[in-house]
C-alpha positions in Angstrom: -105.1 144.1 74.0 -106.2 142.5 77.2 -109.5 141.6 76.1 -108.5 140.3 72.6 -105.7 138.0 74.9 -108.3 136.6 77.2 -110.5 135.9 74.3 -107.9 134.3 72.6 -106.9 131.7 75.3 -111.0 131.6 75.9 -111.3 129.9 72.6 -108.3 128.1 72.3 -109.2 126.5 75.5 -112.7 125.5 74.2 -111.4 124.9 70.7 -108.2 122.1 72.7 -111.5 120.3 74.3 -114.0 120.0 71.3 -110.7 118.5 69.5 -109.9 115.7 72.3 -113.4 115.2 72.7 -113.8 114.8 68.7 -110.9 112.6 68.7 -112.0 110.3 71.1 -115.1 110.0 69.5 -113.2 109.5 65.9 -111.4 106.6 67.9 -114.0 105.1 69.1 -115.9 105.2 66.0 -112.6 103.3 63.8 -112.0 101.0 66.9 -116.2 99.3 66.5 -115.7 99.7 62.5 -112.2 98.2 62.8 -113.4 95.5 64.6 -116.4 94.5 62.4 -114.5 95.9 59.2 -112.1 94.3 57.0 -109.3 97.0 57.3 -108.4 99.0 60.3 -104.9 100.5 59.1 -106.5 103.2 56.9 -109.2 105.8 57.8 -110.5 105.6 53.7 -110.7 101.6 54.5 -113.4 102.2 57.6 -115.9 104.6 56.0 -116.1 108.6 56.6 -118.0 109.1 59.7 -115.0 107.8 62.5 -112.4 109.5 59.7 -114.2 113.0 60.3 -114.0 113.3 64.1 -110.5 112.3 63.6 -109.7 115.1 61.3 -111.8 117.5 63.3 -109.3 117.1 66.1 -106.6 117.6 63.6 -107.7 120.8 62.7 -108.4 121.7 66.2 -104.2 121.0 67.1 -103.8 123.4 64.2 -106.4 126.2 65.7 -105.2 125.6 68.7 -100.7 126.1 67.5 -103.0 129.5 65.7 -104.4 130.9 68.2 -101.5 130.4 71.3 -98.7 131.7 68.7 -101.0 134.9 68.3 -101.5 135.1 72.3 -97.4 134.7 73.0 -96.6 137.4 70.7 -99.0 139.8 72.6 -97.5 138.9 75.6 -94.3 139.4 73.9 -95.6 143.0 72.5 -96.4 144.3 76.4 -93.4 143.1 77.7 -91.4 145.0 74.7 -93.5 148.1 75.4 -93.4 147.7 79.2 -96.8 147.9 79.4 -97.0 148.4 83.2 -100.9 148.2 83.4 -100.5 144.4 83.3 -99.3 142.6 86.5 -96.9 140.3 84.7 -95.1 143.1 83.0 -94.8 145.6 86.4 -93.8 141.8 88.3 -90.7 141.0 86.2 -89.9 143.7 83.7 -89.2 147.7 84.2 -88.3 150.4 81.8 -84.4 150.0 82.6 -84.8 146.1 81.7 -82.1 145.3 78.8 -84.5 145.0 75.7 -83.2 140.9 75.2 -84.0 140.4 78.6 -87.4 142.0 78.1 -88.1 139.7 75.5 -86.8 137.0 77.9 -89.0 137.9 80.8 -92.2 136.0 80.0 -90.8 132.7 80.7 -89.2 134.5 84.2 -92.9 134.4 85.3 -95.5 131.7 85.6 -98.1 133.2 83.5 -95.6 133.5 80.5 -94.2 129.8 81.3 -97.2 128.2 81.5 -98.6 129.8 77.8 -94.7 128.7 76.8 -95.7 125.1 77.7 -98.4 125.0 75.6 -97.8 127.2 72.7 -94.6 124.6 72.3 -97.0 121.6 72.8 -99.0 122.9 70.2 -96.7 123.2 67.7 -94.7 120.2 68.2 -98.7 118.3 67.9 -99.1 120.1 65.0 -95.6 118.7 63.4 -96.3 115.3 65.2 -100.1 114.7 63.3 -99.1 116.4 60.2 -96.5 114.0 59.6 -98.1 110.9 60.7 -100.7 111.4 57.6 -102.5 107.9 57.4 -99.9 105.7 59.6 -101.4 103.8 62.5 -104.6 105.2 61.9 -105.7 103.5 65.2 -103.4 105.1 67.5 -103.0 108.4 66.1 -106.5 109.5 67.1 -105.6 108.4 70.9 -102.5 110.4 70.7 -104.3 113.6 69.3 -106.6 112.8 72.2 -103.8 113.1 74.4 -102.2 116.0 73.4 -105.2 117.9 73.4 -105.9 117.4 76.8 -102.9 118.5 78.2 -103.0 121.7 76.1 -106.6 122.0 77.7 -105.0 121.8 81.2 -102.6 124.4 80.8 -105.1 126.7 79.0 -107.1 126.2 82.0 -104.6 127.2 84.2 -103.8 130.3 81.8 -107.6 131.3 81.8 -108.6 130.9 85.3 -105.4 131.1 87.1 -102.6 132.5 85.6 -103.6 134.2 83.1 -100.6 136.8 81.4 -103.6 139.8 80.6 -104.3 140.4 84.4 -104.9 144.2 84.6 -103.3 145.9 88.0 -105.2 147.9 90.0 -103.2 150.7 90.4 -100.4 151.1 87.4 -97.1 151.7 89.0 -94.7 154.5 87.7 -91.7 151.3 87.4 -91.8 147.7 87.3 -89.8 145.4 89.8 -87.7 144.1 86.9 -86.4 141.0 86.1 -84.2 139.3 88.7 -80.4 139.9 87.7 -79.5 136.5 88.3 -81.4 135.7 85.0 -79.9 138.6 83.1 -77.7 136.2 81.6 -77.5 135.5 77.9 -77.7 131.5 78.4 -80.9 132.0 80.6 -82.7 133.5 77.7 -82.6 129.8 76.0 -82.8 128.0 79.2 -86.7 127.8 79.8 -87.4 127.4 76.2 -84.7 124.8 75.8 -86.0 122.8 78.7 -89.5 123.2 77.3 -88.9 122.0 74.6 -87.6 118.8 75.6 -90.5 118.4 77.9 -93.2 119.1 75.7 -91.7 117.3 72.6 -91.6 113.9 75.6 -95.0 114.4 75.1 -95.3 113.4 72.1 -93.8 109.6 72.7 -95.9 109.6 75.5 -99.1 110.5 73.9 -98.4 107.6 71.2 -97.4 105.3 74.1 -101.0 105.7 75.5 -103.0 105.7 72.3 -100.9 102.3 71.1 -102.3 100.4 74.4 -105.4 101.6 74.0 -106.0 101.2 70.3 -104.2 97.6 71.3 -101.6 98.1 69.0 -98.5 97.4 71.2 -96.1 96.2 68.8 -92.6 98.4 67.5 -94.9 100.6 65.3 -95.3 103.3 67.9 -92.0 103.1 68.5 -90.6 103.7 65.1 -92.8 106.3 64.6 -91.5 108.4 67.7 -88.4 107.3 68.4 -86.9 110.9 66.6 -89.3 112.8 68.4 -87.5 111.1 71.7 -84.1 111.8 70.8 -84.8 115.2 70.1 -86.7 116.0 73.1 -83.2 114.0 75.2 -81.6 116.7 72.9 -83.7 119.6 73.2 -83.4 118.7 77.4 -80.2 118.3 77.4 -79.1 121.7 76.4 -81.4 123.1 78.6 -79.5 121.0 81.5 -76.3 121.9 80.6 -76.9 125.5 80.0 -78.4 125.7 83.4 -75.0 124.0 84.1 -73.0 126.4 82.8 -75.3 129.5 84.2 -74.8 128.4 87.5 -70.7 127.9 87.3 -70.2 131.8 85.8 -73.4 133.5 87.3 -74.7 132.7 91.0 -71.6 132.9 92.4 -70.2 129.4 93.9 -68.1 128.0 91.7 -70.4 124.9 91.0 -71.6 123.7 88.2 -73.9 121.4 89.6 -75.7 121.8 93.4 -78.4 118.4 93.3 -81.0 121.8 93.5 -84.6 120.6 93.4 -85.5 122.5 90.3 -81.8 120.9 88.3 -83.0 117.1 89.7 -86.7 118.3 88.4 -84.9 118.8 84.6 -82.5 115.9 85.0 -84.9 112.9 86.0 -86.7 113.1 82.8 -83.7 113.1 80.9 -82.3 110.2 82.8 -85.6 108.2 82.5 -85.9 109.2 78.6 -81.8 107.4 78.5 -83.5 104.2 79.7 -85.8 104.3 77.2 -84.0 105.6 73.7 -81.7 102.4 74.9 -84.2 100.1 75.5 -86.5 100.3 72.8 -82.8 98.7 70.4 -83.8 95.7 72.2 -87.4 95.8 71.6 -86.7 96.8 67.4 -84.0 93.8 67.8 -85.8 90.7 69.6 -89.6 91.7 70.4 -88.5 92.0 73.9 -89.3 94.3 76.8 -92.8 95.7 75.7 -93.6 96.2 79.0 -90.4 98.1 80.4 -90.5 100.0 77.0 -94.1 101.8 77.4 -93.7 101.7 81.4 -90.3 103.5 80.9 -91.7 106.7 78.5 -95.1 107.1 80.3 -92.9 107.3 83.3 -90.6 110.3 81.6 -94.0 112.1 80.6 -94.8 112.2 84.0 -91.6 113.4 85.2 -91.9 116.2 82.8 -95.2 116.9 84.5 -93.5 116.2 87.6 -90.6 118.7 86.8 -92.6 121.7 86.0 -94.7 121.3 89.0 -91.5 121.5 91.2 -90.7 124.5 89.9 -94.2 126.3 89.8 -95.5 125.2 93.3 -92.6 126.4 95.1 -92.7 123.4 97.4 -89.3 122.7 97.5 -86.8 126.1 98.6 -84.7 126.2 95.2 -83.3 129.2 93.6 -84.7 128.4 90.5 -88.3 128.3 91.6 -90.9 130.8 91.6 -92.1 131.1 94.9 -95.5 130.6 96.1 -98.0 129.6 93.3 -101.8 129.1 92.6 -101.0 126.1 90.2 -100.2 123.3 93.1 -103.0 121.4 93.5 -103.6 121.8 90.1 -100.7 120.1 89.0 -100.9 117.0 91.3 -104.5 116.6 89.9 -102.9 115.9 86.4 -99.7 113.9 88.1 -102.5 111.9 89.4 -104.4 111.4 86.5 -101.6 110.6 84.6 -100.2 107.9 86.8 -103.7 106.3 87.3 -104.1 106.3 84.1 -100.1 105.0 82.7 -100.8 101.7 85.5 -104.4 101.1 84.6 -103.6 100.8 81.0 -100.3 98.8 81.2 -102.3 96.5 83.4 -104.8 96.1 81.1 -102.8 95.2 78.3 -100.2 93.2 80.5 -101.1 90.1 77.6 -99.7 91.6 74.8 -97.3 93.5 76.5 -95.6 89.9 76.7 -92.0 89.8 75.0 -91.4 87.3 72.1 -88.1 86.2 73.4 -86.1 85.9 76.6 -82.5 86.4 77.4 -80.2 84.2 76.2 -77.3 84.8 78.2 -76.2 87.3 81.0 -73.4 88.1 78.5 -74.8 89.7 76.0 -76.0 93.1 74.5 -79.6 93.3 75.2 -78.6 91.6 79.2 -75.9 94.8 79.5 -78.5 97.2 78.0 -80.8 95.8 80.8 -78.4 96.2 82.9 -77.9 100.1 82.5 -81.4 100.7 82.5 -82.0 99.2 85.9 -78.9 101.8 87.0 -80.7 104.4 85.1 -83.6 104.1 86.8 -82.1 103.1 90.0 -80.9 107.0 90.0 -84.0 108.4 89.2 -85.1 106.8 92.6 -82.3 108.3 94.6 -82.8 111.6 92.6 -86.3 111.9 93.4 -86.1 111.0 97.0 -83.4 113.0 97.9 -85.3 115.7 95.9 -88.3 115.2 97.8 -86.3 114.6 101.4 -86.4 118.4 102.7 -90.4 117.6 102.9 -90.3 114.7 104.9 -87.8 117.2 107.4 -90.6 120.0 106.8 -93.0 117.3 108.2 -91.0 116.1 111.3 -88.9 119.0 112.1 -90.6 122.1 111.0 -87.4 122.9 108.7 -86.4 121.6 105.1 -82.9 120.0 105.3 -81.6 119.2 102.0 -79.6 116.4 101.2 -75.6 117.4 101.6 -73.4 117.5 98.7 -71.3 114.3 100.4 -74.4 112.5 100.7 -75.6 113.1 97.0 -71.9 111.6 96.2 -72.5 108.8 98.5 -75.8 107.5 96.6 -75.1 108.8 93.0 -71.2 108.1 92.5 -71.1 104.4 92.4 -74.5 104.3 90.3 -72.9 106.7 88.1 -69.8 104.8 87.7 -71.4 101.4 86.9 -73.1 103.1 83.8 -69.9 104.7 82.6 -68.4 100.4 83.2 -71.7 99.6 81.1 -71.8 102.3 78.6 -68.3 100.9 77.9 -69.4 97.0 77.8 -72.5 97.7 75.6 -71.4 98.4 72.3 -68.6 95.0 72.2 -70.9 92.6 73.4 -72.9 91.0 70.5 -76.6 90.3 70.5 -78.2 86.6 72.1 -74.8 85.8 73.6 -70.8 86.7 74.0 -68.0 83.8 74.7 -65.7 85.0 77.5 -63.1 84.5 74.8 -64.8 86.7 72.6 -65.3 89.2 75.4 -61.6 89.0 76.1 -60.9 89.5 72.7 -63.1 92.8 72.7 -62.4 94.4 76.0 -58.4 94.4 75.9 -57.8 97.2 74.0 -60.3 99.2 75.2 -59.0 97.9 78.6 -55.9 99.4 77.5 -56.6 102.9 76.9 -58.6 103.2 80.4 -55.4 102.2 82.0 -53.7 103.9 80.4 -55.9 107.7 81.2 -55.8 106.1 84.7 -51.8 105.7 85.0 -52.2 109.5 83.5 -54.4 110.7 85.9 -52.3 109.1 88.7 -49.1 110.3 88.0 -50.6 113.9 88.2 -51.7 112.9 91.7 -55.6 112.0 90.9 -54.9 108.9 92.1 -55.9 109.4 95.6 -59.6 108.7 95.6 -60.9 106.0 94.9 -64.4 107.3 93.1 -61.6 109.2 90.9 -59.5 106.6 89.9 -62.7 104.6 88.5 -64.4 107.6 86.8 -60.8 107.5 84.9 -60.7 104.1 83.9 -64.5 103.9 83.0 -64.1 107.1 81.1 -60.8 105.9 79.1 -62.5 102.2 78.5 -65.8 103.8 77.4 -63.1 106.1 74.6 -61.2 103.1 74.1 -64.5 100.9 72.9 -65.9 103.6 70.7 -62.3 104.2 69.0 -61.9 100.6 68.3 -65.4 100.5 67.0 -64.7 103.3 64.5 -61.4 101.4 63.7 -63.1 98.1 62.8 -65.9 99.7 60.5 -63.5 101.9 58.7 -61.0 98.7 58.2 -63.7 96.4 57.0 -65.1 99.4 54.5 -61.4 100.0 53.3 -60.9 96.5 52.8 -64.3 95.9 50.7 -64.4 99.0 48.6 -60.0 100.1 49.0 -61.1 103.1 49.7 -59.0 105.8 51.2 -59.0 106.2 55.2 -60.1 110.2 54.8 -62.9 108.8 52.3 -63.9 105.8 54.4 -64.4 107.5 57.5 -67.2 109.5 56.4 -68.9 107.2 54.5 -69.5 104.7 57.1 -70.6 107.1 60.0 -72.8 108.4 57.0 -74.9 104.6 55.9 -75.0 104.3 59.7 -75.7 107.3 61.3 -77.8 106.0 64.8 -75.0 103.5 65.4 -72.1 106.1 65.3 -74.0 109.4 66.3 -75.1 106.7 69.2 -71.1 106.4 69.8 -70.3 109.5 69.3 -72.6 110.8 72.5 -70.9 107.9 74.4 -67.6 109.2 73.7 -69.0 113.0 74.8 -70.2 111.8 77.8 -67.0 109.8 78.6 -65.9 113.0 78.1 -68.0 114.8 80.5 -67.3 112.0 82.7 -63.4 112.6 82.8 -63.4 116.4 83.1 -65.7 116.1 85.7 -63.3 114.0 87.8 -60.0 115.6 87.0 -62.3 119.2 88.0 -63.0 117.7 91.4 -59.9 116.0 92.1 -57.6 118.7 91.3 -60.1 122.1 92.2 -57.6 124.1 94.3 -60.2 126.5 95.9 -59.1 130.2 98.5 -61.4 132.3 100.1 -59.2 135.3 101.3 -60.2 139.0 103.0 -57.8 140.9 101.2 -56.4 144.8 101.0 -55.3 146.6 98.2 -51.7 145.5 97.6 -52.1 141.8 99.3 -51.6 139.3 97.1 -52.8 135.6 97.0 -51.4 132.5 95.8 -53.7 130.0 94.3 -53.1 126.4 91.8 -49.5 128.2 90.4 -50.7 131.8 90.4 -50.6 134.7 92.3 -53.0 137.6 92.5 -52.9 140.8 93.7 -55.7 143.3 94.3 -54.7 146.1 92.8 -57.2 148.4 93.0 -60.9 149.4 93.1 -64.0 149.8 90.4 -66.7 151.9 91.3 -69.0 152.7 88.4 -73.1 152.4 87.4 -75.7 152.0 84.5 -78.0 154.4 83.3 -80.9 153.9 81.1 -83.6 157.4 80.7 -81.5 159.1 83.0 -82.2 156.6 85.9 -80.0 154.1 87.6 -80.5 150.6 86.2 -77.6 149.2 88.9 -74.8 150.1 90.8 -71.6 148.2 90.0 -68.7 147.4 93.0 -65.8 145.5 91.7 -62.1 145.0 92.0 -59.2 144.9 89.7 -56.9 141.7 90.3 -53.6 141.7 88.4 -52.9 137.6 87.7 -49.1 136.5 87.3 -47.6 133.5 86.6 -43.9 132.4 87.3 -43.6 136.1 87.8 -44.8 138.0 84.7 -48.5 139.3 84.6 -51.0 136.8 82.4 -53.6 139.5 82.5 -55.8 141.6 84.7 -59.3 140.5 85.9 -62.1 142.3 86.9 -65.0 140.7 89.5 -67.9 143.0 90.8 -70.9 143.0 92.3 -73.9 144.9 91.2 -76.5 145.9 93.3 -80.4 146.6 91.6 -82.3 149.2 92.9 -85.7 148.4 94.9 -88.6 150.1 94.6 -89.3 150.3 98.0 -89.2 153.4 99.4 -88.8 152.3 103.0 -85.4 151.5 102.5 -84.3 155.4 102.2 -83.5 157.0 100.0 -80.0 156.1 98.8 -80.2 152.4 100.5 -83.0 151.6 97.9 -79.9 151.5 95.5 -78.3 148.5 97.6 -81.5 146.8 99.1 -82.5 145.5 95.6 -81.7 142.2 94.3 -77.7 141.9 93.7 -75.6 139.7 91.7 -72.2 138.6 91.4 -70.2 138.7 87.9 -67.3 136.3 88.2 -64.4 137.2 86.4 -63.8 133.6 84.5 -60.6 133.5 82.7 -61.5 129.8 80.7 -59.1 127.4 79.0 -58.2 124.0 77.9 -56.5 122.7 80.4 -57.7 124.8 83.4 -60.1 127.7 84.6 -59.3 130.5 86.4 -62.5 131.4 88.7 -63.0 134.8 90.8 -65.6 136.3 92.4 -65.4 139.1 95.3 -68.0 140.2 98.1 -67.6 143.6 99.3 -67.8 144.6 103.0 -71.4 144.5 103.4 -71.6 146.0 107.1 -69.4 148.4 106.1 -72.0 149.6 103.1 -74.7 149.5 105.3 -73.2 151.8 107.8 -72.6 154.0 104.7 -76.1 154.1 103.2 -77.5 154.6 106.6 -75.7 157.4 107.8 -76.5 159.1 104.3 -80.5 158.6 104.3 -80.2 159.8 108.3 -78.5 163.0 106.9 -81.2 163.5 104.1 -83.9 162.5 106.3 -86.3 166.0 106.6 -84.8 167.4 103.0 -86.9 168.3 99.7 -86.6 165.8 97.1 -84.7 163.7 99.2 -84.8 160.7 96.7 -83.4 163.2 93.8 -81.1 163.3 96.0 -80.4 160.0 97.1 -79.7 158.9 93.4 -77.1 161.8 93.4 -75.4 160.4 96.5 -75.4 156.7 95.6 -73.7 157.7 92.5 -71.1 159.6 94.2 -70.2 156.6 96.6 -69.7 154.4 93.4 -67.6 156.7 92.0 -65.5 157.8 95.7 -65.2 153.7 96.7 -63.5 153.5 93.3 -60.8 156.7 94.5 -60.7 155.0 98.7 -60.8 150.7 98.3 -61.8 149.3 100.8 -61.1 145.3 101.9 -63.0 142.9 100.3 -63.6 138.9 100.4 -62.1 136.9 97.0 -62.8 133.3 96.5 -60.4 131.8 93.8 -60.7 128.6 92.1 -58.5 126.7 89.9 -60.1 123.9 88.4 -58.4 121.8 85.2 -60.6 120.3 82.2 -64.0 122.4 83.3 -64.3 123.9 79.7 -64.1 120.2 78.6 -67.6 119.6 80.0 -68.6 122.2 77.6 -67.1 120.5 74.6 -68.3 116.8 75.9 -71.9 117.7 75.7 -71.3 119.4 72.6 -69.9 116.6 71.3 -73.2 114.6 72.5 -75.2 116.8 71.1 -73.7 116.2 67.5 -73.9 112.8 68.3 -77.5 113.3 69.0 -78.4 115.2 65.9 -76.1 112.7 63.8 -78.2 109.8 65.4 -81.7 111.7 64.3 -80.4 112.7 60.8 -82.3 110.1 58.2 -79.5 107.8 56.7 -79.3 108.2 52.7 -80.9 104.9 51.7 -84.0 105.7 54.0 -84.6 109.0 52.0 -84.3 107.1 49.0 -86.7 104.5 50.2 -89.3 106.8 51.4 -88.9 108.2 48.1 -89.8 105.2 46.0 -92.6 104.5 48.4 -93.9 107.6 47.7 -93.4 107.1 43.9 -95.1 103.4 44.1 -97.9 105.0 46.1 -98.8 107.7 43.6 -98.8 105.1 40.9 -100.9 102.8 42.8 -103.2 105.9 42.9 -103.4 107.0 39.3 -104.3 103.2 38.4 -106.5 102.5 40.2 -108.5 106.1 39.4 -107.9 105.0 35.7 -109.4 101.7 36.6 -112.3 103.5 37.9 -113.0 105.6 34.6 -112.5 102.7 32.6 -115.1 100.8 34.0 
């Protein structure tokens, strides 16, 4: 199996270069016959030869989408089988691995992650070129180009690097398994999720650089792509908030966001691609922008790069990424490349990159649109800096010193809160130019509802700070504006066709769906936006050393620790983790709500220096909150047992079977009976509590985007019926002209 994996990524490597090579050639070739020939829209129109290299590297995206799908499911297959002869398998998979999370592990590692990256970019080219068919036949071969030659990077690294079919030297009897902060069912969609996103970014960037090279800089590129954008904003965006929502119930904090290097790595993109999903309305609308446009996605493409390198060169401490790597220098040849290259080419085509129009007025949609994508990327600065600042401590002080959560606040809140003011402003302002009594006319109500979730907010004392008070309004104005949009359309549809309001609705989200899906993720992140600052504002946080029978008093409830849990996991008759918890009875206004249940399980390591029953607590361990979630609040516990106290356990056990036959046998038997004794004799342990109101409403707000999203991507009725007809028309134009050809 390890020869016919090699061999695979051999010639998938070799097949990714003949096709960017053959696709540049097939460029070149249409570019000198487009410019001497009389039609340069249509391979058939500029003779075979150009139209043959082009299809060569067609069929090479398609060998290539072959031959990685075949490799990933062998990888698959040894992780399933726990095929310990292979390095990746012993380094992040073991027989007592969870079969899901076996399946999982390849993308744990960076040989499995990096053949994820391309296997995705392979099939998303195939998808892209397959449905381009004969639409700009200039570009297209660029972009195939492209594509190609970032599959051929990360084959390279897969074949001389990382490559998943490494044999070990010596086969061990276990593996090290995977890490059990990752043994968590949202973190076996994560990687792929965020994957996605970035490889499908590729594919407007690929289209960005072939359009300025094949000179064809107008909205074509743009309307050909512009799904493939949304969906990779999409595809990203789960994989943020999932990460999101890992973090709040897994690691342990009570965050759901920490400004990590590895979450800025995921989120800059997304920002970025924001900017550019806005801007290109203005671009479709008034020929504007070209330049900003085309600078704005080759800039996401490279923070996709950007993004993966962060987390495979280890550069930056995160929790996320995987340690030292032999893919650094690598990846900041291609970062280079790719930048060179973005500037060189916008500067070269800086003359037709020249917009049609100017701005009319400061009031208007396309100047507000402007306007939040200068924020937009104004945050992308801060994020990457402050990303990038432990390096510049490394430098000077020997140390990495990341940014403080106060100090992210300080740089991101009031950026963040002037594109909430402008997400709000946006959609009522009209195109060229808005009176101020026109503005007036359209603000008000929205105005309205944002004081009135303000007053709200106030009155249940979130009044206090000021960066609350303004995420409130914004929130509520940014609601208020899509409401009274959604008002306005369904009252001019009622009133034209007396429809009914149930009836109306529908039908005019339906024949418009990118307007109102586009509304419907402002309203989702307004959302967001509001949960997030009622969360903040109102968290009412304890961290208490508690005995059996203490109780605690927390946000309107009071717990008591009522008692112990000491129990295990076994999988082939051998400990898969050790499991230390507490049960915490939770009462309200006196009578019991319900009865939670924190732990913390401990891994075994395969170390055998650490003694025989301390190998069972010197693994990796992890903390399961106990997260009672609801609508108006979440109820957030975690506990940390003595851990002096288990040392001096563990110790004085290995010391007595220190000299003893078998004394690992025996260790297991021992470290089971201290599971099951701590359960009989609790001992103190540390609780942190948190309260926090709304937190499940950042859930619903991005799911609410997300359907906003898809709704935005969905083809509107009359577009299906057009492509349709032009299908119909073409197929006719075909047949006649073949008849015309037998006739004569």
């Amino acid at each position: 199996m390890d020869l016919l994996g090699r061999g695979l990524l051999v010639l998938a490597l070799i097949v990714a270069v003949y096709g960017a090579v053959a696709s540049l050639i097939g460029a070149r070739r249409l570019k000198v016959a487009a410019d001497g020939g009389p039609d340069a829209t249509a391979f058939g129109a500029l003779g075979g030869h150009g139209s043959a290299w082009v299809r060569s590297g067609r069929r090479a995206i398609y060998l290539v989408a072959v031959m990685t799908t075949v490799t990933f499911v062998l990888v698959e297959i040894i992780f399933i089988r726990t095929d310990l002869r292979f390095d990746v398998v012993a380094s992040h998979s073991s027989t007592t691995t969870p079969l899901g999370y076996r399946m999982a592990a390849p993308w744990s590692s960076q040989e499995g992650s990096l053949l994820l990256w391309v296997w995705l970019l392979s099939l998303w080219s195939s998808l892209v070129v397959r449905l381009a068919g004969r639409r700009m036949a200039d570009v297209v071969p660029w972009a195939q180009a492209v594509l190609l030659g970032l599959a051929a990077f990360f084959l390279f690294l897969s074949v001389f690097y990382s490559s998943p079919f490494r044999l070990s030297d010596t086969v061990p009897l276990e593996g090290e398994g995977l890490s059990p902060l990752l043994q968590y069912p949202s973190m076996m969609i994560h990687p792929p999720m965020l994957y996605s996103g970035y490889t499908l970014f590729a594919v407007p960037f690929a289209f960005a650089v072939g359009a300025l090279a094949a000179g064809h800089v107008g909205s074509d590129w743009i309307r050909h792509t512009r799904r493939y954008a949304l969906g990779a904003w999409l595809l990203l965006g789960i994989g943020i908030v999932l990460g999101s929502r890992w973090s709040y119930a897994e690691l342990g904090w009570g965050g759901y966001w920490g400004w990590d290097a590895v979450e800025n790595a995921s989120l800059m993109p997304w920002i970025i691609g924001t900017a550019f999903i806005h801007s290109v309305m203005i671009q479709e609308k008034r020929g504007m922008l070209r330049t900003w446009n085309v600078s704005l996605i080759l800039a996401t493409g490279i923070l996709c790069i950007l993004g993966t390198f962060i987390v495979r060169s280890g550069i930056i401490s995160s929790i996320h990424a995987f340690g030292s790597s032999t893919v650094g220098w690598q990846f900041l040849t291609l970062l280079a490349v790719m930048t060179g290259g973005s500037i060189a080419l916008v500067t070269w085509r800086r003359g037709m990159l020249r917009s049609e129009h100017r701005i009319d007025s400061l009031l208007s949609r396309e100047a507000i649109f402007l306007a939040g994508n200068v924020v937009l990327v104004l945050l992308v600065l801060v994020i990457l800096w402050g990303t990038f600042f432990p390096l510049l401590t490394d430098v000077l002080t020997g140390e990495q010193r990341p940014w403080a959560s106060s100090t992210w606040g300080w740089w991101v809140g009031p950026l963040a809160l002037a594109l909430v003011g402008l997400m709000g402003l946006g959609p009522l302002a009209a195109w060229r130019k808005t009176t101020r009594a026109q503005a007036w006319r359209q603000m008000r109500g929205p105005l309205a509802v944002g004081v009135l979730v303000l007053v709200a907010g106030t009155l249940l004392g979130g009044g206090g700070r000021v960066d609350v008070a303004l995420a409130l309004l914004f929130g509520g104005f940014v609601i208020g504006a899509v409401l009274q949009e959604l008002q306005r359309g369904v009252r001019a549809r009622r009133i034209s066709t007396g429809e009914a309001f149930p009836i109306a609705l529908p039908r005019l989200i339906g024949r418009n769906r990118r307007r109102y899906g586009g509304y419907l993720v402002h309203a989702g992140f307004a959302v967001l936006v509001l949960a997030v600052a009622a969360s903040s504002a109102f968290k009412d946080t304890h961290r208490v050393h508690a005995k059996v029978g203490q109780e605690m008093k927390v946000g309107g409830y009071t717990l008591r620790y009522e008692g112990a849990i000491g129990d295990y996991r076994l999988k082939d008759q051998r400990i898969q983790k050790l499991i230390i918890g507490a049960k915490v009875g939770v009462f309200r206004g006196g009578k019991r709500v319900e009865t939670i249940r924190p732990t913390r399980e401990f891994f075994p390591s395969q170390n055998p220096a650490d003694g025989p029953v301390g190998r069972f607590f010197n693994g990796e361990a992890a903390t399961e909150v106990a997260l009672d979630a609801g609508l108006t609040r979440d109820l957030w516990v975690a506990m940390q047992p003595d851990g002096d106290a288990l040392v001096d356990v563990y110790s004085a056990l290995d010391k007595k079977l220190k000299g003893t036959t078998a004394p690992f046998a025996r260790g297991a038997e021992l470290a089971l009976g201290f599971v099951r004794l701590y359960a009989q004799r609790p001992a103190p342990v540390t609780f942190q509590v948190i309260v926090s109101p709304l937190v499940s409403w950042i859930w619903l707000g991005t799911l609410v985007m997300a359907f906003g999203a898809l709704l935005a991507m969905w083809p509107a009725p009359d577009l299906q019926a057009r492509r349709v007809r032009a299908k119909q028309k073409a197929r006719i134009a075909r047949d006649l002209g073949l008849a015309r050809e037998q006739a004569s």
